[in-house]
N, C-alpha and C positions, 0 to 999 in steps of 0.2 A: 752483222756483216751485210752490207748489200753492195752489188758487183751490177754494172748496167751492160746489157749485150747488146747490139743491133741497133748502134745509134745511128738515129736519120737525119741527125745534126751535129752541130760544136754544141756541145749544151753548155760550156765555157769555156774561156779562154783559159790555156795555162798562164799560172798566178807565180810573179815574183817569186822569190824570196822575202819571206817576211820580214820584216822592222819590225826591233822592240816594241809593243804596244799592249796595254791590257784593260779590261773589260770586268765588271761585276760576274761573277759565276753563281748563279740557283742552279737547281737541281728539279727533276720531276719526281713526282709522287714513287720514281722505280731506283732512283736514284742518280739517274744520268746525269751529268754535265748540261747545263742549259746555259747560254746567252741570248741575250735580245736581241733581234734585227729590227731597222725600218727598211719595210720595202715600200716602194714608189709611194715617198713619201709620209705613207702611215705605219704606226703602233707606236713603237716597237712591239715584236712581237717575241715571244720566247719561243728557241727552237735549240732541238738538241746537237749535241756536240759529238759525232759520230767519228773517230781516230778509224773503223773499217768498213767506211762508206765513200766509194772512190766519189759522188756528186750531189748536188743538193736537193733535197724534196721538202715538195710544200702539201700540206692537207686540202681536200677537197673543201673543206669548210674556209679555209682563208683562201684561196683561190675564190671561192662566191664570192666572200667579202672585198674581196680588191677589183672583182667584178673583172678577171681575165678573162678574156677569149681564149681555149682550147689551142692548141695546133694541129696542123693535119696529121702530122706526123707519130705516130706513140711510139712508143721506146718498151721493152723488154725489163724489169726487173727480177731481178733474182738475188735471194734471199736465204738466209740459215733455214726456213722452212718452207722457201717453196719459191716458187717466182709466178708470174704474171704481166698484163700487157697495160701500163700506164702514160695517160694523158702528160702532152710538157704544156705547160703552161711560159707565154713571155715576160721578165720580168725589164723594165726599163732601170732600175735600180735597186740594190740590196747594198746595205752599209751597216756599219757601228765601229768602236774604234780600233778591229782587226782586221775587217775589210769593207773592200768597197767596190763591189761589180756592175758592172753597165750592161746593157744590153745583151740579159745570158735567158736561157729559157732553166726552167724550173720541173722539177720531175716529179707528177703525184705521187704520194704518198700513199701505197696500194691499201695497207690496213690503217689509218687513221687514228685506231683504239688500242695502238701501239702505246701512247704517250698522250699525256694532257697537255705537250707541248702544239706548237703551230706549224711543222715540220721537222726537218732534220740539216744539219750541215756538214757537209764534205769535207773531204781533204783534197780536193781541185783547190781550195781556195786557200789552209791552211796547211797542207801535209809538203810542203820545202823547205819547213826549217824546222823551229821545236813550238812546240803545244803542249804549256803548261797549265794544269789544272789545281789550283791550288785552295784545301780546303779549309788551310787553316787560316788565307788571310780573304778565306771568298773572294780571288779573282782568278781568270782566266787571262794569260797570256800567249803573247806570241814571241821570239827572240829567234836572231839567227842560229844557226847550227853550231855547237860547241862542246865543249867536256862541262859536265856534270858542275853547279856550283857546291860550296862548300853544306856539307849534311846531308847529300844527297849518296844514297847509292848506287851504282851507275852496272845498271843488266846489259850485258851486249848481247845483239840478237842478227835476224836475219833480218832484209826485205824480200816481200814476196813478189809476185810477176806482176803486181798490182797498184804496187808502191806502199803497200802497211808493212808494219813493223811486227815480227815473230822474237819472241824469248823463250829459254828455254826451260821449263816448268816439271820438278820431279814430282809423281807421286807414289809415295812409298818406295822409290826405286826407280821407279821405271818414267823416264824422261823424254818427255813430246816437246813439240812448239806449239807456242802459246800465241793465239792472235790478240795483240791488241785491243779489245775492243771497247769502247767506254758507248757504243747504243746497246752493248746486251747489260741486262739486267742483272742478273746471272752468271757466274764460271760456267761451263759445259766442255765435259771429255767427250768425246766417242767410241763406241762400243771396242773400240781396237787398241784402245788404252788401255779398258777396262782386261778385254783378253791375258795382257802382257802381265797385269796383277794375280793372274792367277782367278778371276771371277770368272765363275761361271753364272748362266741367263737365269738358275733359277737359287743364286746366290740366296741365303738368307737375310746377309746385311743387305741388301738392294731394296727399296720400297716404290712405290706407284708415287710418280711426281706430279700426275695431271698433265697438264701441255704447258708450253710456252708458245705464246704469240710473238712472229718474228713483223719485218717491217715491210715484208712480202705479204702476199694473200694470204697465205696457209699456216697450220697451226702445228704441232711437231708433238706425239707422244714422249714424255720424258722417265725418267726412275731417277732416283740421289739415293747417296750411300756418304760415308761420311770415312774420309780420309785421314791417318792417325797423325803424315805428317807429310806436306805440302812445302817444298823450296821453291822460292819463285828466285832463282839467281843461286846466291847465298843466303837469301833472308826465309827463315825457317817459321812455319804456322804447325799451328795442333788443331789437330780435330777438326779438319774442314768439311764442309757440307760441302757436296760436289755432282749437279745436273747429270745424266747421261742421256744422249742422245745420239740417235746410227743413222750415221751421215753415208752408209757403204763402202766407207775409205776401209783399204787394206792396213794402212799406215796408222799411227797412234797421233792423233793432235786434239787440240782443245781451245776455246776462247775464254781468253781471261777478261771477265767481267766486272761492273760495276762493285757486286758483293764484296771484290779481294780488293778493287783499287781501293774502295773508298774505306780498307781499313789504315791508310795513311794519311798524314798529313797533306800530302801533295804526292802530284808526279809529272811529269815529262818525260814526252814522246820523241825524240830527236831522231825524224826521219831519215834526213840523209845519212846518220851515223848509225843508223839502225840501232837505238839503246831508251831502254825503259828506264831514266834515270828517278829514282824513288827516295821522296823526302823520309827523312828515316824520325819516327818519333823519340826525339831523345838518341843518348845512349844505346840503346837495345837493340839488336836485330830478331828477336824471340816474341812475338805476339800469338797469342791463345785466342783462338778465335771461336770453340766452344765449350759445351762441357759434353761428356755422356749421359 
């Protein structure tokens, strides 16, 4: 999730609603969503596809390469693990065939060694209608706002103050909202989840996760514990492996990650209805996602 505070400019213009249009989908080395952009006239460049990242960021390293000038202005990020104070950079254009921006400035990329991608993309430019990620036929689309097509499961959730989309996510019982996210890598509870489970801090199921690097400065201690049975909607997992991380929220929430999207075929994000509608593999709503 990365959220921009203390903007000293438009860093874009608000974007239409989309037109049906779709685009090749890779992935990075973490598993995210990636498409290609050209900017000002060079690459394409692959950059990830971020459903809770309100605007777009470019890395220090393509920024040398396109040889921008800086602006005076820096902007505020903040981040699942921390924020910090990043350079925007001008871009005269950014295209491929889901968008096509003119004259927007562009916002570094605080940690770099987030992704082996070349930045990250917003939903300024893609989150008004639906953002389909589709992995069974590798592409990524865009379409206007609608009911779910056929095979699809259809989660209705919240919008936040933000404009992302929350669903509603049980574990073992005890049921948060879930942020959207396809830039984490990883599912992640917080520890206010974990409370409502009945865990305590020096639980035995709980192990030492290392950190995770967010797309902020900062690095975030973690622990995972492994969940016997996970609903995302109605659709029922076994055995989830499941991050923790204390965000100091009183409240129970969590970002549903890369790990759980990418055990479907596809899914869609359909903003303005607020619904995580989800390609359902086959017949089955039952997927085992490990063993003990």
């Amino acid at each position: 999730m990365i959220l921009i505070a203390a903007l000293a400019l438009q860093v874009a213009a608000v974007a239409p609603a989309p037109a049906a249009a779709e685009a090749p989908l890779l992935h990075d080395t973490r598993g995210r969503p990636v498409m290609t952009i050209e900017i000002n006239g060079q690459g394409p460049f692959p950059m990830v596809v971020d459903t809770a990242a309100q605007t777009s960021l470019i890395t220090g390293s393509l920024a040398q390469k396109l040889a921008l000038t800086p602006l005076g202005n820096g902007i505020q990020v903040n981040g699942a693990t921390g924020g910090g104070q990043s350079r925007l950079y001008p871009i005269d254009r950014m295209h491929n065939a889901l968008l096509d921006a003119r004259n927007v400035a562009l916002v570094e990329l605080p940690n770099a060694n987030v992704t082996d991608a070349r930045g990250i993309i917003g939903m300024e430019r893609l989150g008004r209608g639906k953002l389909l990620i589709d992995r069974s036929t590798a592409r990524i689309a865009t379409a206007p706002s609608g009911p779910a097509d056929p095979g699809f499961a259809t989660i209705r959730g919240q919008r936040t103050s933000e404009g992302f989309v929350t669903v509603p996510v049980t574990l073992d019982g005890v049921q948060a909202p879930a942020l959207i996210d396809t830039g984490a890598a990883v599912t992640i509870a917080n520890t206010a989840a974990f409370r409502l489970l009945g865990w305590s801090d020096t639980d035995p199921r709980l192990s030492d996760g290392g950190e995770i690097r967010g797309a902020s400065a900062g690095n975030q201690k973690i622990r995972t514990a492994r969940i016997a049975k996970v609903l995302i909607g109605k659709i029922a997992l076994s055995n989830v492996p499941i991050m923790i991380a204390d965000d100091g929220a009183p409240t129970p929430s969590l970002i549903l990650g890369n790990d759980l999207l990418n055990l479907f075929p596809g899914y869609a994000v359909d903003f303005p209805r607020a619904e995580l509608q989800i390609k359902l593999p086959g017949s089955t709503l039952k997927t085992r996602v490990g063993t003990r």
